[in-house]
C-alpha positions in Angstrom: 133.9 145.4 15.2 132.5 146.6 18.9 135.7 144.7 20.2 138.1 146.0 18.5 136.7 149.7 18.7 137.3 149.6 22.4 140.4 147.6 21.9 141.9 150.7 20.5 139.7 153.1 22.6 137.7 154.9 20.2 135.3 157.6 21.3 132.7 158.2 18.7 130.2 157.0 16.3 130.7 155.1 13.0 127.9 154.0 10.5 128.7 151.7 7.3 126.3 150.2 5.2 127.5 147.9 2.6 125.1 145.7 0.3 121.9 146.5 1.9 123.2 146.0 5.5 123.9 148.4 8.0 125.8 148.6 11.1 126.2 151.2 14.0 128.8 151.8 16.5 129.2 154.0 19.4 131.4 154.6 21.8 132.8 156.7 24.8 131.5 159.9 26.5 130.0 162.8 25.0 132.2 165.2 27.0 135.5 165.0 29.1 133.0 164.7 32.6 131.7 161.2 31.1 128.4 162.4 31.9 126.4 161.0 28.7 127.2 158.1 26.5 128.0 159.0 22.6 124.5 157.3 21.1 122.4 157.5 17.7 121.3 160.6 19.0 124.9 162.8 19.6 125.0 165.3 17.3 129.0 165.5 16.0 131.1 168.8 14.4 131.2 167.8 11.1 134.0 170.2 10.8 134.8 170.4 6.8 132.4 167.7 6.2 129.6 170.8 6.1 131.5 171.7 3.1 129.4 169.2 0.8 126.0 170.9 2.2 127.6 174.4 1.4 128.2 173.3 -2.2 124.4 171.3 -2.3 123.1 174.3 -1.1 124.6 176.6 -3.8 123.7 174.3 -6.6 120.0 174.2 -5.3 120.5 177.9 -5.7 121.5 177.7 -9.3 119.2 175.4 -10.5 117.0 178.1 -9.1 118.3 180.5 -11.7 119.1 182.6 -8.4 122.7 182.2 -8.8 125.4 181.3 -11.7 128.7 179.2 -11.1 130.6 182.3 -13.5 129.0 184.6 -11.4 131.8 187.1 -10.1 131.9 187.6 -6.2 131.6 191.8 -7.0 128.4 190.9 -6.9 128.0 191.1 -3.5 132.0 191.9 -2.0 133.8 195.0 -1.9 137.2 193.8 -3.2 140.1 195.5 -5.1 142.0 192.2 -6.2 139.9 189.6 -6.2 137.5 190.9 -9.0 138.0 188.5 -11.1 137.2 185.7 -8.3 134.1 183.3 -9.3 131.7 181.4 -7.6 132.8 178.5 -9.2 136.4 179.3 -8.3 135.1 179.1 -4.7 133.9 175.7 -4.8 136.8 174.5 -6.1 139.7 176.0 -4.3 141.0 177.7 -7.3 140.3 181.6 -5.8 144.0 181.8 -4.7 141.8 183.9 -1.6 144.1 183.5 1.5 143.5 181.4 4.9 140.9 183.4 7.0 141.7 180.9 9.8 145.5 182.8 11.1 146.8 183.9 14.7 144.6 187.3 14.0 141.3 186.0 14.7 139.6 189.5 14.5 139.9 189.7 10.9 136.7 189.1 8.7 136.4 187.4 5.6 135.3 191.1 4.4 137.3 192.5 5.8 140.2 189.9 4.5 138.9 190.1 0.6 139.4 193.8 0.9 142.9 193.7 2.2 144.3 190.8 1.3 146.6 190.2 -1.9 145.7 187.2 -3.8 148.3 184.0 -3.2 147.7 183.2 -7.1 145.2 184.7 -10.1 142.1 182.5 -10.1 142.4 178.8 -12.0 145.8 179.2 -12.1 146.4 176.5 -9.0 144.4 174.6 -6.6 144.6 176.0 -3.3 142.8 174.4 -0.1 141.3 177.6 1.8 138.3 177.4 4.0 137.8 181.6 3.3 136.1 180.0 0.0 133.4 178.0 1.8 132.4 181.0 4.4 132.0 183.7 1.4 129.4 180.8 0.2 127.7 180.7 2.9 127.1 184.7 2.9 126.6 184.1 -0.5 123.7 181.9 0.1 122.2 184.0 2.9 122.3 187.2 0.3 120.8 185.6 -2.7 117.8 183.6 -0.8 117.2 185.9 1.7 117.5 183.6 4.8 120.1 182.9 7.0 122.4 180.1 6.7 120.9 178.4 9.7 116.8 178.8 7.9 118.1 177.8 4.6 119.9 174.5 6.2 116.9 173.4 8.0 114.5 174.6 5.2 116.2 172.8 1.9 118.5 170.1 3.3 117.5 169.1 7.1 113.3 168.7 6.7 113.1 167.3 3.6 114.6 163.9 4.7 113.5 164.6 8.5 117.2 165.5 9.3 116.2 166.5 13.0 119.5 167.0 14.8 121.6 168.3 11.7 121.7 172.1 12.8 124.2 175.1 13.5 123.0 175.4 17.0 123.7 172.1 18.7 121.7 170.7 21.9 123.4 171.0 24.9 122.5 167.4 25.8 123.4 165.5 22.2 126.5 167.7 21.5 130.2 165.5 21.1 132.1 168.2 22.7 136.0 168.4 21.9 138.8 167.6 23.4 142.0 167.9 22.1 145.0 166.0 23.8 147.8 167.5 25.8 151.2 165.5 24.8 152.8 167.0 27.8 150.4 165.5 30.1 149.6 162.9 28.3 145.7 163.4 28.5 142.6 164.9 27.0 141.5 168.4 27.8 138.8 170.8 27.3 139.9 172.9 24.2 139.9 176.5 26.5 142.3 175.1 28.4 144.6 174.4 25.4 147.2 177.2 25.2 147.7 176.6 21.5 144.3 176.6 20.6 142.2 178.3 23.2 142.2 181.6 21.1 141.0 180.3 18.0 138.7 178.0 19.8 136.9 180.8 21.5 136.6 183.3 18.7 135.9 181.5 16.0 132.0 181.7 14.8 132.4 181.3 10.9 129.9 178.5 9.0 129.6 177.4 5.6 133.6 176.1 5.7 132.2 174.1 8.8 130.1 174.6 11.7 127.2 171.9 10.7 126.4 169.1 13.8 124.7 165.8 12.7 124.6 162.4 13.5 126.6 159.7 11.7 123.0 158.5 10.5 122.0 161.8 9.2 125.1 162.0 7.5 125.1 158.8 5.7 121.2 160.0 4.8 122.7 163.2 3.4 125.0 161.7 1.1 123.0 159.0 0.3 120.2 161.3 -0.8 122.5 163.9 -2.9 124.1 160.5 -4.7 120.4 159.6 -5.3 119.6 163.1 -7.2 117.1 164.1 -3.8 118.5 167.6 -3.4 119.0 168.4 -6.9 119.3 167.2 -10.7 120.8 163.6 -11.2 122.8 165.8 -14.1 124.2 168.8 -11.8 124.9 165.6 -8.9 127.2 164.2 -12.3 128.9 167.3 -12.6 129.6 168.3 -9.4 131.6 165.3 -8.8 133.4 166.1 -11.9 136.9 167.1 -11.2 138.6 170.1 -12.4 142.0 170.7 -14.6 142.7 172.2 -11.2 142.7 169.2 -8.6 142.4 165.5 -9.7 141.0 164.8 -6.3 138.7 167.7 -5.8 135.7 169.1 -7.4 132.8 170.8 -6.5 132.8 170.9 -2.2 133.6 167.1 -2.5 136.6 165.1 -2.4 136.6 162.6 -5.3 139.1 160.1 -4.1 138.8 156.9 -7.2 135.4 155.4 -7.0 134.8 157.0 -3.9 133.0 161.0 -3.0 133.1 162.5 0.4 135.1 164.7 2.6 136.9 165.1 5.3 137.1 167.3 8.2 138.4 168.5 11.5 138.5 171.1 13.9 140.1 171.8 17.4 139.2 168.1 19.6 137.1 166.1 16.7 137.3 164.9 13.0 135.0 163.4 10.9 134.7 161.5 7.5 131.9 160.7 5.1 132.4 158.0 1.9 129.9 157.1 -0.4 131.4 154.6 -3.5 129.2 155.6 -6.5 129.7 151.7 -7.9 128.6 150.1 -4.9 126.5 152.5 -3.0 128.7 151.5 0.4 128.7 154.3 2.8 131.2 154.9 5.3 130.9 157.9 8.0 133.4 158.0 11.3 133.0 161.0 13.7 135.4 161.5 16.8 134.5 164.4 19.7 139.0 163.7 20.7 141.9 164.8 18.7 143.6 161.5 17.6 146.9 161.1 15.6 145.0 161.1 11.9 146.4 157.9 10.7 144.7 156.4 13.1 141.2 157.8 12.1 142.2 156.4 8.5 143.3 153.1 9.7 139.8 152.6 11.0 137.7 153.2 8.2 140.4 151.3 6.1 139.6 148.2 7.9 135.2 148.9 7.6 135.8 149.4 4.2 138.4 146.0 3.5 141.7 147.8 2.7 143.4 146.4 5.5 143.2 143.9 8.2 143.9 145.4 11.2 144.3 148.8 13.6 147.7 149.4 14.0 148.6 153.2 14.6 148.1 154.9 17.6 145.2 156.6 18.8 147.8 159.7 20.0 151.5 159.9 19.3 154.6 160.4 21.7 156.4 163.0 20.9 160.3 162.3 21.1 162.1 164.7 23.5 164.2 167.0 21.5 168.4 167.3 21.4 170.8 169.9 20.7 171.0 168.0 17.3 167.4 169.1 16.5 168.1 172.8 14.9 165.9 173.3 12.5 164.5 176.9 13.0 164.4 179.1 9.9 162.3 180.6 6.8 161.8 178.0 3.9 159.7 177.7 0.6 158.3 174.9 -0.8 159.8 174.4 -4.7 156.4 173.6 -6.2 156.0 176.5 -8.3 153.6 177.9 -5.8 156.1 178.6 -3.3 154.6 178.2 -0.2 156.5 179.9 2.7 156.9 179.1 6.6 158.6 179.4 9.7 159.5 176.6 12.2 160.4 178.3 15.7 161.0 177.2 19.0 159.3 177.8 21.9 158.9 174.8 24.2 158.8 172.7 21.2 159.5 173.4 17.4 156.1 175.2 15.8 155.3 175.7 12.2 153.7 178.3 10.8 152.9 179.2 7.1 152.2 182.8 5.7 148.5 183.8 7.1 148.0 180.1 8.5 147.8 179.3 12.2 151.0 178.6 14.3 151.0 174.9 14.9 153.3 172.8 17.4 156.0 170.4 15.5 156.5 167.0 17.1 159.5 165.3 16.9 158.6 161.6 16.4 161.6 159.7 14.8 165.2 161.3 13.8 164.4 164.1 12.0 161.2 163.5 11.0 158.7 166.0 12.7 154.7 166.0 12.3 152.5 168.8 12.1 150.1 168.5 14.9 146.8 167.5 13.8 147.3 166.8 10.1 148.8 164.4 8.2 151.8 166.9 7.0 155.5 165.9 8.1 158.8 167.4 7.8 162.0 165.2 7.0 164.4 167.6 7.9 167.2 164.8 6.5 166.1 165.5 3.2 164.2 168.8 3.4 160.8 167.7 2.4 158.0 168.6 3.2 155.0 165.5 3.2 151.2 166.3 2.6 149.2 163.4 2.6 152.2 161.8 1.4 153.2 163.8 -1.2 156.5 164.8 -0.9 157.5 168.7 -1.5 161.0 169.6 -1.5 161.7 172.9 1.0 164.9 175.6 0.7 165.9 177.8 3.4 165.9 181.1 2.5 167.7 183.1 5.0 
């Protein structure tokens, strides 16, 4: 496994465990400088991952008797049209409570819940949004009275002797990101990112993400919420439950067959955490470098058995563009929700949905573009538009 990790020049961490034995990589720098070697000690941006200790944390809260999953976010939100919007709607995407992450990164989620229209009423669709997540974590801090930080480290970190999970990473254990310029062909620090520096730099939500850890302390996390350690073996059952809403989503966790977990990533690193509930194998990869995501997925394929080998690269090459690549314009997706966005052109082709964050367009094969950092592609041939590979057809609409 070592060899072929620096084979295809990982830099990160990766714990599996699989029928009572575990093994540990690490690899590459903690920062762009290569001053500290990633060890069992580098504490990673779990990005989205921190979404399944958001969702612990509010069922801790409701086992209490402190807090209620019909509860209506009135509660404790001034909001003229999202009254109707539940806790339990947060949890599981159905709010229809817009993207707080867009190119205006001075707005609030108050703020936003007090201007914004709804995209759809609550339940009526399954909308990823990570606006849901950070009205949690206020949530959280309101009803217990600490702040998201106290509460971590009181009712999830010290229990199991978590030591570097924590908001406020150490200077010397923190993965720091880097995200890959494709014009230069080489990793930067993300403030010197044009397309990101702004968000990077501005940005100081939790609850939706935010939460360092170690790949140990991870796998210890999941393990222990599987095990009924955080709360009831019954409310564990029913959080993994999913709804009418999402067959692959429930409570904060992505329920993916036999497998819960989540994914996550934010400007320069991703992460993933699996647990199978049959076998009890764990699975957690954490990267401090933007890499093209089928990549990431390739890798954890190949711990977990699905396939045989590494085959996609760690970063694409972006084709240069033509005078045959026009595909500026205003489209919706037909999927009954009618998702809108714009693809422009500036040096390169960027995509941008309503109240979403512009993002660069790379041409990689004859039109067939990907959405930096995701694994969402446009086939411009046949006007689809490919999430995780589920195909959306798109219209232009003037």
């Amino acid at each position: 496994m070592g060899y072929l990790l620096k084979k295809i020049e990982f830099n990160g961490a990766i714990y599996h465990e699989k029928n009572g034995q575990i093994n540990q990589h690490y690899h590459g720098y903690q920062e762009l400088e290569k001053k500290h070697f990633i060890n069992e000690y580098t504490q990673f941006n779990l990005a989205s991952l921190s979404k399944m200790v958001t969702a612990v944390m509010t069922f801790q809260l409701i086992e209490k008797g402190k807090l209620r999953l019909e509860e209506k976010i009135t509660s404790w939100f001034n909001t003229l049209h999202f009254t109707e919007v539940t806790v339990a709607n947060l949890l599981t995407h159905t709010s229809g409570i817009p993207e707080y992450i867009t190119e205006d990164v001075s707005i609030s989620v108050e703020r936003l819940i007090e201007e914004a229209l709804p995209e759809f009423a609550p339940n009526k669709y399954w909308s990823y949004s990570n606006t849901n997540f950070v009205l949690l974590a206020k949530i959280i801090e309101k009803v217990s009275g600490l702040s998201y930080e106290t509460y971590l480290q009181q009712y999830i970190a010290a229990p199991l002797s978590l030591i570097h999970m924590t908001t406020q990473p150490a200077k010397q254990f923190e993965a720091q990101g880097q995200t890959y310029d494709y014009e230069e062909q080489q990793y930067k620090k993300p403030v010197d990112d044009p397309y990101v520096r702004k968000i990077a730099t501005s940005n100081d939500a939790y609850g939706d993400g935010g939460i360092y850890a170690t790949v140990v302390e991870v796998a210890t996390f999941l393990k222990a919420f599987w095990q009924g350690e955080y709360i009831s073996k019954e409310s564990v059952q029913f959080m993994i439950t999913s709804t009418d809403a999402a067959e692959n989503y429930s409570y904060g966790f992505i329920v993916q067959n036999e497998w819960i977990g989540h994914t996550g990533g934010w400007i320069g690193c991703s992460a993933q955490a699996f647990l199978n509930i049959f076998t009890e194998e764990v699975i957690v990869l954490a990267t401090n470098q933007e890499v093209f995501p089928q990549y990431e997925q390739e890798i954890i394929d190949y711990f977990i058995g699905i396939q045989y080998a590494v085959e996609a690269p760690k970063y694409i090459m972006p084709l240069p563009l033509t005078n045959k690549d026009e595909i500026t314009g205003r489209y919706e997706l037909t999927d009954g929700f009618g998702a809108r966005f714009t693809i422009e052109k500036d040096k390169q082709f960027m995509i941008l949905f309503e109240q979403q964050l512009s993002v660069p367009l790379f041409k990689i094969d004859e039109s067939f573009y990907w959405v930096r950092n995701t694994m969402s592609y446009v086939d411009a041939a046949n006007q689809l538009f490919i999430d995780e590979g589920v195909e959306v057809p798109y219209k232009k609409i003037d």
